[in-house]
PDB file of N, CA, C, O and CB in Angstrom:
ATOM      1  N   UNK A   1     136.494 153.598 120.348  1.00  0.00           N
ATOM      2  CA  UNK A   1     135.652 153.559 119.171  1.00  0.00           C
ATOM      3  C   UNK A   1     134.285 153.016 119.596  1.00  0.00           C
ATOM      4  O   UNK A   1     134.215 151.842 119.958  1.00  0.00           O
ATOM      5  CB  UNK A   1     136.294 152.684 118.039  1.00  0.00           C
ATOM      6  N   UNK A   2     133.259 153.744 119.579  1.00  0.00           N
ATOM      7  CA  UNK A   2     132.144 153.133 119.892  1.00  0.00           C
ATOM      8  C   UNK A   2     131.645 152.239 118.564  1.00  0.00           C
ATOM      9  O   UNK A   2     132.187 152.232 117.458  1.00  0.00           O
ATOM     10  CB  UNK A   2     131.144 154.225 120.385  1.00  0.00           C
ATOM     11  N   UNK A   3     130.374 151.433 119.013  1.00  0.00           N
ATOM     12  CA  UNK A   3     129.872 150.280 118.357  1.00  0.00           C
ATOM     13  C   UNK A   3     129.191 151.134 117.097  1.00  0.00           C
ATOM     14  O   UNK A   3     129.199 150.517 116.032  1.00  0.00           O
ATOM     15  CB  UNK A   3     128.782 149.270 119.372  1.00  0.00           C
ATOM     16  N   UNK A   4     128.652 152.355 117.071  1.00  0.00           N
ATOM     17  CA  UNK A   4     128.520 152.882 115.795  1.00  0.00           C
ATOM     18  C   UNK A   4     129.353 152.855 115.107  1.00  0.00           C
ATOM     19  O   UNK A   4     129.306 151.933 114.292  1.00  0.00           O
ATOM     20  CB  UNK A   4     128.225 153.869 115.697  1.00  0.00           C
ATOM     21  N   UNK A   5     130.359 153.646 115.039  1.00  0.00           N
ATOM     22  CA  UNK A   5     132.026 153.880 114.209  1.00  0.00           C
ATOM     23  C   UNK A   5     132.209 152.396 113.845  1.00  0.00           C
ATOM     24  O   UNK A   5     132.680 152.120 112.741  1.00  0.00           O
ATOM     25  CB  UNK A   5     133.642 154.552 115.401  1.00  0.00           C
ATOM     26  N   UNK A   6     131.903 151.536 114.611  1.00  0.00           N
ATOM     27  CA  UNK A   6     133.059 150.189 114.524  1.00  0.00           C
ATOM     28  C   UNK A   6     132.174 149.797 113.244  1.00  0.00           C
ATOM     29  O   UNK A   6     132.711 149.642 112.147  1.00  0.00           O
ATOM     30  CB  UNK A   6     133.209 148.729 116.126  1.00  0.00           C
ATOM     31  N   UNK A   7     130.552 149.618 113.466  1.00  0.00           N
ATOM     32  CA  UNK A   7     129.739 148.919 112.517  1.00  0.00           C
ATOM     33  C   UNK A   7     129.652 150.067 111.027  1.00  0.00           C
ATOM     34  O   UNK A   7     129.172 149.744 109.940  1.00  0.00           O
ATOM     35  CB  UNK A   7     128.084 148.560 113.362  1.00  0.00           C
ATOM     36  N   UNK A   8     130.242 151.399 111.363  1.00  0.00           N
ATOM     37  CA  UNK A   8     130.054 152.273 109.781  1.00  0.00           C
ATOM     38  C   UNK A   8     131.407 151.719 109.475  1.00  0.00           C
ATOM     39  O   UNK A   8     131.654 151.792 108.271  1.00  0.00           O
ATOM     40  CB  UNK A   8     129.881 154.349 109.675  1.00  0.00           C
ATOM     41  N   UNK A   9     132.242 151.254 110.103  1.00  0.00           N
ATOM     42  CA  UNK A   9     133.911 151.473 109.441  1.00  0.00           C
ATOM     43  C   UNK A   9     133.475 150.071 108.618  1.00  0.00           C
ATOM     44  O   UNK A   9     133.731 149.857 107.433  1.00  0.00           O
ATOM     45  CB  UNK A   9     135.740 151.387 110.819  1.00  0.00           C
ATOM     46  N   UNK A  10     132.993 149.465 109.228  1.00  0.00           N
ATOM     47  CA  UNK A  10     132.745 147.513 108.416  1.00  0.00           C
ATOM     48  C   UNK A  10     131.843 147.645 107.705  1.00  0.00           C
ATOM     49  O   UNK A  10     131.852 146.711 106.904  1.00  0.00           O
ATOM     50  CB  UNK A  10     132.220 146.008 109.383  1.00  0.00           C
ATOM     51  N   UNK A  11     130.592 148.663 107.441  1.00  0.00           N
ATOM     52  CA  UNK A  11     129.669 148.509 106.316  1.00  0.00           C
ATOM     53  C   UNK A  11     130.694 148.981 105.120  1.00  0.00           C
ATOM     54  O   UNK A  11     130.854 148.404 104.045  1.00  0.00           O
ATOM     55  CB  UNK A  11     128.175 149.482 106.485  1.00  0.00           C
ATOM     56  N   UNK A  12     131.333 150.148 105.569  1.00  0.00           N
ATOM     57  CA  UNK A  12     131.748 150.692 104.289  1.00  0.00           C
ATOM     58  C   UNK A  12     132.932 149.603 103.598  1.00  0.00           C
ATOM     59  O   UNK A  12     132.995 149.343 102.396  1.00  0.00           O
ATOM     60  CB  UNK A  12     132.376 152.304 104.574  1.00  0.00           C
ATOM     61  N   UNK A  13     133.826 149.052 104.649  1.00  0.00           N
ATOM     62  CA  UNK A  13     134.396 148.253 104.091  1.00  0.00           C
ATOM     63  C   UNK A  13     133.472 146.543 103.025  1.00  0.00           C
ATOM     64  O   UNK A  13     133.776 145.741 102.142  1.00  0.00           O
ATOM     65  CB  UNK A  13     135.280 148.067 105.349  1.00  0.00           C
ATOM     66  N   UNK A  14     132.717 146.755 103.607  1.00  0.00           N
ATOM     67  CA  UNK A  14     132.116 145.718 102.699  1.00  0.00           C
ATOM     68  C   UNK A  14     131.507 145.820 101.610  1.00  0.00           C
ATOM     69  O   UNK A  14     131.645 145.227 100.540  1.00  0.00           O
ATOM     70  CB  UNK A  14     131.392 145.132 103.176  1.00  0.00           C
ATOM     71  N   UNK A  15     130.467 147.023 102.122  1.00  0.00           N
ATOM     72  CA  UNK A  15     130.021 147.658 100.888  1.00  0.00           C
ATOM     73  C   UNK A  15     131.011 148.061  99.279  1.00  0.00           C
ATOM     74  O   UNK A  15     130.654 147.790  98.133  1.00  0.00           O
ATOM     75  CB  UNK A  15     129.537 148.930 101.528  1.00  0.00           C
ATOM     76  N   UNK A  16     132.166 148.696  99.668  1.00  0.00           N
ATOM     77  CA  UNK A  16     133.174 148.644  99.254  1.00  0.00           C
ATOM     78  C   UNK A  16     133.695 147.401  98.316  1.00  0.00           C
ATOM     79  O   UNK A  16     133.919 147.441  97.106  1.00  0.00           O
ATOM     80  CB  UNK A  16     133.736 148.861 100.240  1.00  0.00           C
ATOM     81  N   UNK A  17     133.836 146.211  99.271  1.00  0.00           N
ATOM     82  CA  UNK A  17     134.227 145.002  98.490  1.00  0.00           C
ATOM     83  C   UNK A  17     133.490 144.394  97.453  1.00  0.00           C
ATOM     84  O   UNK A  17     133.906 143.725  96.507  1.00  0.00           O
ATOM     85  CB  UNK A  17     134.393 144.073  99.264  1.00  0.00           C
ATOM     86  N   UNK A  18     131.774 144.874  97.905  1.00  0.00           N
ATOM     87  CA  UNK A  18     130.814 144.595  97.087  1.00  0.00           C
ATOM     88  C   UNK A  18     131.101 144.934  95.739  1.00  0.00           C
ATOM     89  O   UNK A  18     131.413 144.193  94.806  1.00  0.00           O
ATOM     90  CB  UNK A  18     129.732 145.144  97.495  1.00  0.00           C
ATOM     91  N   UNK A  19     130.910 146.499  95.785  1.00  0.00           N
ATOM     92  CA  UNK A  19     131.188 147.171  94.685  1.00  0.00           C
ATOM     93  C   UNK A  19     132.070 147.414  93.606  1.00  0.00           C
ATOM     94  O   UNK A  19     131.928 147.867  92.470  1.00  0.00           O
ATOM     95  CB  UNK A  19     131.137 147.811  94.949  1.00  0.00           C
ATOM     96  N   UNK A  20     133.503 146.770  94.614  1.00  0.00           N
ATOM     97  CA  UNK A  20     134.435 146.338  93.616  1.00  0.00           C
ATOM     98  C   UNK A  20     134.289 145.179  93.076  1.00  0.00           C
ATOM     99  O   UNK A  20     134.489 145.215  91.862  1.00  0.00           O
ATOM    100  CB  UNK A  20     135.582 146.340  94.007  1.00  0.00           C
ATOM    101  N   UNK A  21     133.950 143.898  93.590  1.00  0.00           N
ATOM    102  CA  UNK A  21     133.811 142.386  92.999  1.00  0.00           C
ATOM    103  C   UNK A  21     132.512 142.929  91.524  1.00  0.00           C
ATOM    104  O   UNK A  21     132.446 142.497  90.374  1.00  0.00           O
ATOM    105  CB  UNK A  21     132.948 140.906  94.649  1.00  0.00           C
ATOM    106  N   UNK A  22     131.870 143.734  92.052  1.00  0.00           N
ATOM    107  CA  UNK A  22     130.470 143.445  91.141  1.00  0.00           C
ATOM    108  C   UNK A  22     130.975 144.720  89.634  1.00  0.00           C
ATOM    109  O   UNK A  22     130.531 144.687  88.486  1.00  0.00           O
ATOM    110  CB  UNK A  22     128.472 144.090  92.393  1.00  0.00           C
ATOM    111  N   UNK A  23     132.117 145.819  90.283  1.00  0.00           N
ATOM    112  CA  UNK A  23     132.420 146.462  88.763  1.00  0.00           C
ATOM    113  C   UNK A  23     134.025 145.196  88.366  1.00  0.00           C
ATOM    114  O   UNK A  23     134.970 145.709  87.766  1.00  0.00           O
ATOM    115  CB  UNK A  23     132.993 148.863  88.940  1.00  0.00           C
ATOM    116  N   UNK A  24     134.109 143.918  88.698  1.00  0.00           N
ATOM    117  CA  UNK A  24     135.494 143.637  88.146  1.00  0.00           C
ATOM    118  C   UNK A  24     134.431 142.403  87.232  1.00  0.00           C
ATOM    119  O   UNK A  24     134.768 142.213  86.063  1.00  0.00           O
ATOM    120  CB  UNK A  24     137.104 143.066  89.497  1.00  0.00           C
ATOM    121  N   UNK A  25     133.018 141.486  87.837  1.00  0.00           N
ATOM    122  CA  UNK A  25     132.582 140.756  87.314  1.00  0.00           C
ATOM    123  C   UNK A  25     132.077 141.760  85.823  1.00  0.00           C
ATOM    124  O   UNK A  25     132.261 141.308  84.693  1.00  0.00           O
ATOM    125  CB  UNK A  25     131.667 140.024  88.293  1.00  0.00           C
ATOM    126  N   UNK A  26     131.512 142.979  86.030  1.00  0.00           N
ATOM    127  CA  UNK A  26     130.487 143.500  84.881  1.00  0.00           C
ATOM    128  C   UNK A  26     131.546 144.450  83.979  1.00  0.00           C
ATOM    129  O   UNK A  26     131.378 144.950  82.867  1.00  0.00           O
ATOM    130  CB  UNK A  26     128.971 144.530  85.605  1.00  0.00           C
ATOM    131  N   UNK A  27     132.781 144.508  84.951  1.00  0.00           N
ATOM    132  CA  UNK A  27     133.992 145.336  83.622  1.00  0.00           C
ATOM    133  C   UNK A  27     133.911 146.752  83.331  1.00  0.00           C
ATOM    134  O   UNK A  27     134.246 147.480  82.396  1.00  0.00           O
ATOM    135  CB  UNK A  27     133.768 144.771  81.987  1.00  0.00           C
ATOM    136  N   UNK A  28     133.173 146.931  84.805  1.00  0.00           N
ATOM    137  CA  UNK A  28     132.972 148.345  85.069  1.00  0.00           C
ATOM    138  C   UNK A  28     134.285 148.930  85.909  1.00  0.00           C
ATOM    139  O   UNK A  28     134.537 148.541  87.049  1.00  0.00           O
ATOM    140  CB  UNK A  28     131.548 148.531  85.915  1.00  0.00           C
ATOM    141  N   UNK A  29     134.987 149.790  85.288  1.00  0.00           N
ATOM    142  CA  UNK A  29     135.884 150.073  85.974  1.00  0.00           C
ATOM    143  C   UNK A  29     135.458 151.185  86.930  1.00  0.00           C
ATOM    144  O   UNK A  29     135.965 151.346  88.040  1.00  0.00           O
ATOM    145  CB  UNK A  29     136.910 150.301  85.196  1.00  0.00           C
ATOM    146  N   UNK A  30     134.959 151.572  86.663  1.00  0.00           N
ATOM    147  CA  UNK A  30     134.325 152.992  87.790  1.00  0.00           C
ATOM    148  C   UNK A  30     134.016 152.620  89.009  1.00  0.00           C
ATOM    149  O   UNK A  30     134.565 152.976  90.053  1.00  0.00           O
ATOM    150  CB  UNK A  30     132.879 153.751  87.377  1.00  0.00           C
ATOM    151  N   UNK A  31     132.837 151.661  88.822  1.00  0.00           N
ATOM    152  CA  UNK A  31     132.444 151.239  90.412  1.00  0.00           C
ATOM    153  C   UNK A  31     133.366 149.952  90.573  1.00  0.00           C
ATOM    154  O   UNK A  31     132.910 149.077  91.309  1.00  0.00           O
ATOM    155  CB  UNK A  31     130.569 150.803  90.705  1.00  0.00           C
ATOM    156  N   UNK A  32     134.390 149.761  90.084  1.00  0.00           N
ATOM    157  CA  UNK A  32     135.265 149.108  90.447  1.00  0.00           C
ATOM    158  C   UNK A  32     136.440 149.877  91.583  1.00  0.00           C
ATOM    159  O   UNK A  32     136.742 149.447  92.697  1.00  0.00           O
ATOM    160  CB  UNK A  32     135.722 148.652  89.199  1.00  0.00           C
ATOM    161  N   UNK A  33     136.865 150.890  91.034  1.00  0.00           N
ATOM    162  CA  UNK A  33     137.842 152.269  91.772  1.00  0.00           C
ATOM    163  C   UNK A  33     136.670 152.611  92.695  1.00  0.00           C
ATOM    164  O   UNK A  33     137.055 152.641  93.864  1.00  0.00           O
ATOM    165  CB  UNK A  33     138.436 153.897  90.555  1.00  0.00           C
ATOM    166  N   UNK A  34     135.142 152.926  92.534  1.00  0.00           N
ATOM    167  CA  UNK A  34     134.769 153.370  93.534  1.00  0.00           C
ATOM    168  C   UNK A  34     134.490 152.415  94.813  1.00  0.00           C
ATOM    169  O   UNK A  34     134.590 152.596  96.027  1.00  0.00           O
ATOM    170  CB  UNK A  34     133.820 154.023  93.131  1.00  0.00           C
ATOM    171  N   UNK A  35     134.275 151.815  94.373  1.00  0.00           N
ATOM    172  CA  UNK A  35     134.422 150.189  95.399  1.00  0.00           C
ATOM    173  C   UNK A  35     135.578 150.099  96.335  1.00  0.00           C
ATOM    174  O   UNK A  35     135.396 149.859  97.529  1.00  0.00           O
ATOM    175  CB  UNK A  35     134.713 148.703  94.387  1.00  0.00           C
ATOM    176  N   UNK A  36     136.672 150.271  95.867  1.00  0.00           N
ATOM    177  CA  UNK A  36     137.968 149.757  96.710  1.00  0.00           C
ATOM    178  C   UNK A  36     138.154 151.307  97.058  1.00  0.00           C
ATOM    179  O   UNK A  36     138.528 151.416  98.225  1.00  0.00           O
ATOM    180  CB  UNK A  36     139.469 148.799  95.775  1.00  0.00           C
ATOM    181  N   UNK A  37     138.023 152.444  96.466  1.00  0.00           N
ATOM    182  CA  UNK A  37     138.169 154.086  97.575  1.00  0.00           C
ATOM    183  C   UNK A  37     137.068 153.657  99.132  1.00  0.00           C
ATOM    184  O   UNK A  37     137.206 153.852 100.340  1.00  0.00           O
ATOM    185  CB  UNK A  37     137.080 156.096  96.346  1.00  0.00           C
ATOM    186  N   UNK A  38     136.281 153.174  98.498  1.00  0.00           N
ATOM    187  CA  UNK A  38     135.120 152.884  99.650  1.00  0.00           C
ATOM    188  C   UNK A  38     135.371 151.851 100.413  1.00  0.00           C
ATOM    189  O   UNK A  38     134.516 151.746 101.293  1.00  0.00           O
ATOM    190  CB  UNK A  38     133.761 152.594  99.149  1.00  0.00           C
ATOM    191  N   UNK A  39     136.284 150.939 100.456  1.00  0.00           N
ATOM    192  CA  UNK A  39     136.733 149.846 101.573  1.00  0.00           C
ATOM    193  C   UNK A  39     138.137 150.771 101.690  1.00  0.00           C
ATOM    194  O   UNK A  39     138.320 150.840 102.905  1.00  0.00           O
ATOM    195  CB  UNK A  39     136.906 147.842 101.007  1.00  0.00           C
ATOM    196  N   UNK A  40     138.899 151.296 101.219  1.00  0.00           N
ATOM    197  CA  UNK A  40     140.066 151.964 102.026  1.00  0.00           C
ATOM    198  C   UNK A  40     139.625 152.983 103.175  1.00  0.00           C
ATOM    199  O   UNK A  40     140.240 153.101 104.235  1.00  0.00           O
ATOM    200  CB  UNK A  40     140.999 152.779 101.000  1.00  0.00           C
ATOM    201  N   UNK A  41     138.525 153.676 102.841  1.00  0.00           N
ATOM    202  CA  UNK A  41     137.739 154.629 103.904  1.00  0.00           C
ATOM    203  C   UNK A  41     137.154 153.533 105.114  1.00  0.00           C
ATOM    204  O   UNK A  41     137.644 153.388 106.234  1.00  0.00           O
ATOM    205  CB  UNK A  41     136.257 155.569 103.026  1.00  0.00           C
ATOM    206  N   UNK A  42     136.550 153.168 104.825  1.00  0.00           N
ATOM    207  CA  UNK A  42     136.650 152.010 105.890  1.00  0.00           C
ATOM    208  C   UNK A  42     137.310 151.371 106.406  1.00  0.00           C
ATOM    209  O   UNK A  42     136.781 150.635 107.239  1.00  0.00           O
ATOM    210  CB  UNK A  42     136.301 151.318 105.808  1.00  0.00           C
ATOM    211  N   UNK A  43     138.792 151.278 106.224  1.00  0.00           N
ATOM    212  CA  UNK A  43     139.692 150.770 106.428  1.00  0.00           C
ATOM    213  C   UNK A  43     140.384 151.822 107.417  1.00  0.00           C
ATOM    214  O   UNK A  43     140.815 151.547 108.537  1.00  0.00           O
ATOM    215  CB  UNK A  43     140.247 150.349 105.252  1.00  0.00           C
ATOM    216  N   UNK A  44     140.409 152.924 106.875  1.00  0.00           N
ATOM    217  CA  UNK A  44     140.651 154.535 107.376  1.00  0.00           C
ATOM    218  C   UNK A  44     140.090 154.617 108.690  1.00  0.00           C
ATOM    219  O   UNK A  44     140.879 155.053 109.528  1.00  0.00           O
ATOM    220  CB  UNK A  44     139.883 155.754 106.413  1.00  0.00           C
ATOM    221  N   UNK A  45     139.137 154.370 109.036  1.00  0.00           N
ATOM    222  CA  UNK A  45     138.103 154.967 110.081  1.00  0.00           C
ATOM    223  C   UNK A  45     138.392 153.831 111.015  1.00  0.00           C
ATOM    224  O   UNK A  45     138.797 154.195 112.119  1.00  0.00           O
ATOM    225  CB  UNK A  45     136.342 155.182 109.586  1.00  0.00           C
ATOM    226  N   UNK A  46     138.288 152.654 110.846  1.00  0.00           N
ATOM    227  CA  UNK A  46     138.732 151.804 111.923  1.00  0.00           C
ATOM    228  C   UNK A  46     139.889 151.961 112.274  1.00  0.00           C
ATOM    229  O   UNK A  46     140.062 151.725 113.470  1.00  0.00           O
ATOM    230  CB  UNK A  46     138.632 150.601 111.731  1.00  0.00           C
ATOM    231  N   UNK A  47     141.195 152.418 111.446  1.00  0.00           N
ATOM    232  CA  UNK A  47     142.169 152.679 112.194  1.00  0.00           C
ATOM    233  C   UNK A  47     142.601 154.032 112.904  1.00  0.00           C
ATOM    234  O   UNK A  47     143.564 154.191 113.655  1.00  0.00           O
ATOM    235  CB  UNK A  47     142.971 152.310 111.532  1.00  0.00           C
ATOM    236  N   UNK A  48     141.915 154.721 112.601  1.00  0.00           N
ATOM    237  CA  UNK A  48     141.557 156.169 113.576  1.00  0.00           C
ATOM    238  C   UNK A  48     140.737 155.962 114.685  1.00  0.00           C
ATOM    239  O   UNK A  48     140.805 156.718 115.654  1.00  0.00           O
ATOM    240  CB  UNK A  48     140.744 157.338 112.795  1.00  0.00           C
ATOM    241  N   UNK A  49     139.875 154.899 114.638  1.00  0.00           N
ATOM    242  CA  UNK A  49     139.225 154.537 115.730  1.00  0.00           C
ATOM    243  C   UNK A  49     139.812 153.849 116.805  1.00  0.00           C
ATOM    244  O   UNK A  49     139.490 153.961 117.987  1.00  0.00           O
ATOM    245  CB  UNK A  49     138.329 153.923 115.385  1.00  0.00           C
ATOM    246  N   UNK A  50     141.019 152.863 116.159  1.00  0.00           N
ATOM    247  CA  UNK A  50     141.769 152.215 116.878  1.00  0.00           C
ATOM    248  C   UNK A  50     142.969 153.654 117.792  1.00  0.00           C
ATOM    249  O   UNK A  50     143.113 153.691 119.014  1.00  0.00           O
ATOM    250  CB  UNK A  50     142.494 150.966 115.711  1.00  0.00           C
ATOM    251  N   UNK A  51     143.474 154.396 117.060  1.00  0.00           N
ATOM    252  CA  UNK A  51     144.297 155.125 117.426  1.00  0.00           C
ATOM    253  C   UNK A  51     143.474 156.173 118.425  1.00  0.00           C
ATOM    254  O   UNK A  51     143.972 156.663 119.438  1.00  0.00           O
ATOM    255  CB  UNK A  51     145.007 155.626 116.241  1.00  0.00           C
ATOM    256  N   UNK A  52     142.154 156.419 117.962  1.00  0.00           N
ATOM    257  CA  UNK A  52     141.290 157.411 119.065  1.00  0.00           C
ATOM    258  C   UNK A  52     141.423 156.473 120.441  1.00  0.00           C
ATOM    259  O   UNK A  52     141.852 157.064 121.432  1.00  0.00           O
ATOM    260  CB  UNK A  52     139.328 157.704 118.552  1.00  0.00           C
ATOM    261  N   UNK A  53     141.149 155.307 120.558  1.00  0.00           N
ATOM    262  CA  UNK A  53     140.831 154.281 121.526  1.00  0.00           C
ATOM    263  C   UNK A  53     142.776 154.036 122.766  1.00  0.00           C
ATOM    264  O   UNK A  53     142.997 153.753 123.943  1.00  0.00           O
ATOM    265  CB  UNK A  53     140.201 152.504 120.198  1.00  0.00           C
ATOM    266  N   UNK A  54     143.581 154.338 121.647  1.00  0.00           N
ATOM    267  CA  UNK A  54     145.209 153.954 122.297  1.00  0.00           C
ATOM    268  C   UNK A  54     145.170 155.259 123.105  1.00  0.00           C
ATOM    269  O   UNK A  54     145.729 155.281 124.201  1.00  0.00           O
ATOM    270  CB  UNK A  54     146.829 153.811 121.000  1.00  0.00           C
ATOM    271  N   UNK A  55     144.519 156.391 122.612  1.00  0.00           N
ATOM    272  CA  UNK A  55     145.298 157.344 123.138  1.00  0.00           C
ATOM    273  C   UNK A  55     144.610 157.644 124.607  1.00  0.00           C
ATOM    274  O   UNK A  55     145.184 158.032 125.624  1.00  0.00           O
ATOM    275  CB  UNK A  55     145.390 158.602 122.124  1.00  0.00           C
ATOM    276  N   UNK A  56     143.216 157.351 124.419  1.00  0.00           N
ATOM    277  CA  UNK A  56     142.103 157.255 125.476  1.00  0.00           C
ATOM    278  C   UNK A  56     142.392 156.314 126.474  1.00  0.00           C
ATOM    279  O   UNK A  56     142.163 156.429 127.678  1.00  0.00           O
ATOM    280  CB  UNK A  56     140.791 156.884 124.911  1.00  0.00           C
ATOM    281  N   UNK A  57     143.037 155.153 125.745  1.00  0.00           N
ATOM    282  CA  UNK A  57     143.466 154.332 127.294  1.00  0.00           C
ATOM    283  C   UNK A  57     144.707 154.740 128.120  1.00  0.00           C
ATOM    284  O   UNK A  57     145.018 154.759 129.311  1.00  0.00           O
ATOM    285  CB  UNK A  57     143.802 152.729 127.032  1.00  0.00           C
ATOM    286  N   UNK A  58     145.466 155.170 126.522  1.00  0.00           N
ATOM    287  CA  UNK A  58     146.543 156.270 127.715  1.00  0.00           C
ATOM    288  C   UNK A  58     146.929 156.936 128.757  1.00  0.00           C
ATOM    289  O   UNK A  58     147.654 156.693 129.722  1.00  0.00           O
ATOM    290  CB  UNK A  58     146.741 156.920 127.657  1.00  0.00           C
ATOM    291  N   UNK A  59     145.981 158.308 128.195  1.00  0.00           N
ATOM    292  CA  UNK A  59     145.574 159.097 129.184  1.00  0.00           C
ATOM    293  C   UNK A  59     144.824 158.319 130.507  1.00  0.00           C
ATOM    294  O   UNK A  59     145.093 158.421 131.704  1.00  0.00           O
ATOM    295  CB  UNK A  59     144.691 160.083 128.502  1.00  0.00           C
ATOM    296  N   UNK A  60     143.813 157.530 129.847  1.00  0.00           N
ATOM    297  CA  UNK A  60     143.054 157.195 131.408  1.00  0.00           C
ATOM    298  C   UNK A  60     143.884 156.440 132.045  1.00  0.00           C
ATOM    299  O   UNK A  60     143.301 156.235 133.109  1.00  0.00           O
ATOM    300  CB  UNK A  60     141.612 156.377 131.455  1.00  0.00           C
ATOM    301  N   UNK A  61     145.118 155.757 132.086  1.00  0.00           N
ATOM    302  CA  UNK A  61     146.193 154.990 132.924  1.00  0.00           C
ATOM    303  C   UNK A  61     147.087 156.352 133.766  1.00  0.00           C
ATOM    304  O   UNK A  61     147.416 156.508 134.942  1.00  0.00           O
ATOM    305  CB  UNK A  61     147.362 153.909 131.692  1.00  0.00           C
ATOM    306  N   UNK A  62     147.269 157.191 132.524  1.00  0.00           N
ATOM    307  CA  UNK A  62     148.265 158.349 133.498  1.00  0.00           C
ATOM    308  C   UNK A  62     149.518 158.100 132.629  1.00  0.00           C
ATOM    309  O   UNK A  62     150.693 158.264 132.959  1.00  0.00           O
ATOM    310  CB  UNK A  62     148.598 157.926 135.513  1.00  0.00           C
ATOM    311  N   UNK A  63     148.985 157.636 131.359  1.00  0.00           N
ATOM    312  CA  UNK A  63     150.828 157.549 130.863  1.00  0.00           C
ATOM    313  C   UNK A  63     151.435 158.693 130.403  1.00  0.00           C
ATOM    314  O   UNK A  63     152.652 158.834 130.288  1.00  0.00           O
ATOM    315  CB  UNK A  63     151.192 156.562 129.570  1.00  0.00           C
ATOM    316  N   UNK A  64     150.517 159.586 130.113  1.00  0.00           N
ATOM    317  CA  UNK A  64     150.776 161.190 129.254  1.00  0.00           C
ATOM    318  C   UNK A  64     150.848 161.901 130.734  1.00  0.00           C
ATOM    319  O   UNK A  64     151.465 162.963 130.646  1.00  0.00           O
ATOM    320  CB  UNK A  64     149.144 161.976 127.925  1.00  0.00           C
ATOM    321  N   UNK A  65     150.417 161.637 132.006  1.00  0.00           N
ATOM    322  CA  UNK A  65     150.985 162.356 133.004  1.00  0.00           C
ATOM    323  C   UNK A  65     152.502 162.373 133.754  1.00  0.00           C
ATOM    324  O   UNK A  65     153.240 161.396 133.621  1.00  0.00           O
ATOM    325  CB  UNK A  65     150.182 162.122 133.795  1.00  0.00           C
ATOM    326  N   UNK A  66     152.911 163.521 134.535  1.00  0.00           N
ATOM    327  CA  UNK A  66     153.821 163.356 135.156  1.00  0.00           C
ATOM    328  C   UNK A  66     153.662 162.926 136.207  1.00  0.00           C
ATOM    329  O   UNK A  66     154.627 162.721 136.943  1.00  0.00           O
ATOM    330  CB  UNK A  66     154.369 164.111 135.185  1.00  0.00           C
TER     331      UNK A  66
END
């Protein structure tokens, strides 16, 4: 996972948290749901990033070889 991916997967997750704390204070349910879809996507992407990164060290050890 490069340092881009890593820092979009954590904006969105925060951004995200933002947006939910600020529709649960104002009783907005909308940007409340859109808030927490937007930290699960972020949540999403770091762990695809993590799994892009397992499989990459894999291969580069030789574990997927014979």
């Amino acid at each position: 996972m490069t340092q881009e991916e890593k820092f979009e997967s954590k904006k969105d997750q925060l951004a995200g948290k933002a947006k939910e704390v600020g529709g649960k204070v104002t009783g907005d349910k909308e940007l409340e749901a859109e808030g927490k879809s937007q930290g699960v996507l972020g949540k999403a992407k770091e762990k695809l990033g993590d799994a892009k990164d397992t499989v990459k060290g894999a291969t580069e050890s030789g574990k997927f070889y014979n």
